[in-house]
N, C-alpha and C positions, 0 to 999 in steps of 0.2 A: 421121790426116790430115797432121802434121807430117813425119811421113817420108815420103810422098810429095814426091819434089824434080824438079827441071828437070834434064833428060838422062839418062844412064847414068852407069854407072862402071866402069873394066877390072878386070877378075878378080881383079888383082894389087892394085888400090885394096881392092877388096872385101875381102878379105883382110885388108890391112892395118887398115880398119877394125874388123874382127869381131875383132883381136888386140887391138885400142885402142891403136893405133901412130898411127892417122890417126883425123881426123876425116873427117864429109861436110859438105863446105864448099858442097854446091850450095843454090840456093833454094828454099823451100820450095812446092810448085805449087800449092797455094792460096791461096798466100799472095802470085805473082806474076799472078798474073789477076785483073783489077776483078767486082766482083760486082753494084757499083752507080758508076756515073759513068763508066764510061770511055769510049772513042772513039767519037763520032756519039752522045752521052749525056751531054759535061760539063758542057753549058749547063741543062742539068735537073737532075743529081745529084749531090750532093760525092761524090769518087771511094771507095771502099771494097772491101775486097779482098772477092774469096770468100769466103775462111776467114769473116772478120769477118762477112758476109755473112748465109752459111749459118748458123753457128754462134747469130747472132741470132736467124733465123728458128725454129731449132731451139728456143732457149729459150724463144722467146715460145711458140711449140705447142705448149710443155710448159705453161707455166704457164693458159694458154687452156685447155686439156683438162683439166689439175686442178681448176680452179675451175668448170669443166662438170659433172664428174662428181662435186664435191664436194656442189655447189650440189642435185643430182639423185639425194643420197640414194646417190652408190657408194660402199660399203664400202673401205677403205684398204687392200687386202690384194694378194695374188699378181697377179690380175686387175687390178686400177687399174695397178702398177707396168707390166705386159703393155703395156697400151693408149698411158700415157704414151710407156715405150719405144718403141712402133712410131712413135706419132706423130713423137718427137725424131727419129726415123731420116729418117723420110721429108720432114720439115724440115731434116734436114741434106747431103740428098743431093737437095732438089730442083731445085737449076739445075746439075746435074753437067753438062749438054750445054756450059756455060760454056769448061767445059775446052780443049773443041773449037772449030774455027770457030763463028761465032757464028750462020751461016746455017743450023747441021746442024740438025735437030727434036730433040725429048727421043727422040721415039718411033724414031728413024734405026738401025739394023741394029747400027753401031759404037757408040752410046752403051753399046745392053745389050751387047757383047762387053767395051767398059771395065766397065763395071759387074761385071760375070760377074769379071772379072781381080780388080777391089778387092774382093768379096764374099770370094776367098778371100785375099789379102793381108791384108785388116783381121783376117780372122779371124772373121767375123761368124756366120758359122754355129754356133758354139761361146758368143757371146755372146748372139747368139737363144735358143740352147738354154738358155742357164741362167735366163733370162726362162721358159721355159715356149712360145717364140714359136715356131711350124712358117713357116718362108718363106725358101724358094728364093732364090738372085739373079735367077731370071724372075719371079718372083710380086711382087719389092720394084721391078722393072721394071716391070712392069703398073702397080702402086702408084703410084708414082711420074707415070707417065704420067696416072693416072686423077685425079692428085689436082692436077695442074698443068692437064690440058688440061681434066677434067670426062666425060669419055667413054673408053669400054675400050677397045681394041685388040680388032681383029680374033678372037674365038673364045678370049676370058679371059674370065675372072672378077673383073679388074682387080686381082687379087693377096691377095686376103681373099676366105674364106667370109662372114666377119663383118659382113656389110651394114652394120653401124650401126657399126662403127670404121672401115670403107674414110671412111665420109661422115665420122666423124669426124679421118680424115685431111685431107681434101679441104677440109673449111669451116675447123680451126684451120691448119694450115701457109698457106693465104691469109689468112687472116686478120692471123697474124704477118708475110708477107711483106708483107702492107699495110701495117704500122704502121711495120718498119724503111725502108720507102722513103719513105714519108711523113716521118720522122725525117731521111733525108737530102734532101730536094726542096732545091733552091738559091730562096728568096726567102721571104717571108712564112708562107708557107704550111706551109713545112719545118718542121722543128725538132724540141722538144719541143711546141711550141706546133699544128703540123701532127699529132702521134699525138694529144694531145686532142684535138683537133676531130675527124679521125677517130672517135675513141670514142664521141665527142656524136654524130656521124652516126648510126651504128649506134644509141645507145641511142633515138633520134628512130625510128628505123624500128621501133621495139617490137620488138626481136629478143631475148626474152627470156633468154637463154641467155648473154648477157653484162650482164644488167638490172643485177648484181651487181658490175661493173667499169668502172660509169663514176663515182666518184669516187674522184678520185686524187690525192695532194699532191706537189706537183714540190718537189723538194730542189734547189736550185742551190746552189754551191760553186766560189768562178773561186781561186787560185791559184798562180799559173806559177811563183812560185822555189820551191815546195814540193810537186813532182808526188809524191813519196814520202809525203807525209802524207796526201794526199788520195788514195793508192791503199788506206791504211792504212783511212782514215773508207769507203772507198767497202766496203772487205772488213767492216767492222761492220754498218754500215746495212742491210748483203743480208746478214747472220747473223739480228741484229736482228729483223729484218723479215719472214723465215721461223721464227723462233721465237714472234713475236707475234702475227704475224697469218697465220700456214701457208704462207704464199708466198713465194716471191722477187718481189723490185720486176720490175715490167711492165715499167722501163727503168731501165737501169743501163751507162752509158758514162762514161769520163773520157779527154777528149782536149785538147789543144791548152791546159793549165792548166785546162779546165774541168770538173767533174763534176756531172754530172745524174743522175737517180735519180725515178722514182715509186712512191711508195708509197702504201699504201691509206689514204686520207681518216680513216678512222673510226680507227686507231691510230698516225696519225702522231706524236702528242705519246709518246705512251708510247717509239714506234720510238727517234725521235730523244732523247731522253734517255738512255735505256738503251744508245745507240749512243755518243756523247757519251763516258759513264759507262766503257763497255767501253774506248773508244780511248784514255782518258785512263790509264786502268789497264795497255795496255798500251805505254805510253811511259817512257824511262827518266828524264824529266823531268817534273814538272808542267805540267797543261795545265787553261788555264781556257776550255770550251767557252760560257759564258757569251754571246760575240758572235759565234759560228762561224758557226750556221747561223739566217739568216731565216725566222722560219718564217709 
């Protein structure tokens, strides 16, 4: 994804790159398109690139579909790794039309021919295959469409034989795309304070399948002359945190001096100490985490 940049480059640049005479100074193209907030959109969402976007959506449809199929008795093996992969995929390629005008559809002629181009650029065919995963760039087309809009394309199969991982494409990547929007809404409702309520919603609708994820403990952390320490705590707490309790935190951002972070209710005391413990150990100075973090 980072090497995808804004424009071309002449033969002779090219070149010079591939010698490491040059660099590629262009932008990075997900990283110059809003994924959330931008134009006809900034009164409702702080603005947030694609990359950032995606990228989130991906990880929460990771972590969403782990704890589904945890929670449901799936064995940890070849098959889980499959599933989560496909889901992170289709979380992270699902507002590709972004790229485009913002009128084009997902389902539009030239999204799948982009798509078809990045399938073999990224390489992904080769990355499927060591997953075990059979899927075309028509069939992650389909996917993709079936899991944004909820219906197949004309004479597919919406991209999986697998009935019950298309579906659980389609309910975790919304799912995740809910909570990071919700995360950026502009007023009250936003926040971190907007993805729990979120959560409460769903768990209020007895939707058993996330009964398991709605208590969660928010880590706050504000800092601003010391964005390097708190990138340090933020890289523990999500170590921490998937060593203790099998997961990566639900939410995990640090921006503007601020870092947030939820982790699961039931080993927060352990998380936090143990993270504390690690970050202090890896500093060349002593640190007393003692008033760091409110808990």
């Amino acid at each position: 994804m980072i090497n995808d940049r804004v424009g071309d480059l002449s033969v002779e640049k090219q070149k010079q790159i591939k010698l490491g005479k040059s660099i590629d100074a262009r932008s990075p193209l997900w990283l110059s398109i809003s994924g959330k907030g931008g134009p006809d959109y900034e009164c409702e969402y702080r603005n947030v690139s694609l990359a950032d976007h995606s990228i989130s959506v991906c990880t929460g449809a990771v972590v969403l579909t782990g704890y589904y199929l945890a929670d449901h008795g799936c064995d940890i093996d070849d098959n889980f790794s499959r599933q989560l992969f496909t889901v992170g995929l289709v979380g992270l390629l699902h507002d590709i039309n972004k790229l485009f005008d913002k009128h084009i559809a997902l389902s539009n002629k030239e999204i799948f021919e982009y798509l078809d181009e990045l399938y073999i650029r990224w390489d992904l065919k080769r990355i499927l295959d060591e997953y075990g995963i059979s899927l075309t760039s028509n069939e992650l087309f389909q996917l993709i469409n079936y899991t944004e809009a909820g219906t197949s394309l004309a004479g597919t199969e919406s991209g999986l034989v697998d009935s019950k991982l298309r579906q659980r494409c389609r309910v975790f990547v919304r799912m995740a795309d809910q909570l990071d929007s919700a995360f950026y809404r502009i007023g009250a409702d936003g926040g971190v304070a907007g993805v729990l309520n979120k959560l409460s919603t769903w768990a209020e609708a007895d939707q058993n399948f996330i009964s398991s994820m709605n208590s969660w403990h928010h880590v706050h952390l504000a800092d601003a002359a010391h964005p390097y320490l708190l990138d340090r705590l933020q890289y523990h707490i999500s170590q921490q945190c998937i060593k203790l309790a099998g997961v990566a935190p639900l939410l995990s951002i640090h921006a503007d001096g601020m870092l947030d972070l939820l982790v699961p209710e039931y080993a927060k005391d352990q998380i936090i100490s143990a993270s504390l413990k690690s970050f202090s150990g890896s500093l060349s100075a002593p640190f007393s985490g003692k008033r760091a973090i409110k808990q």
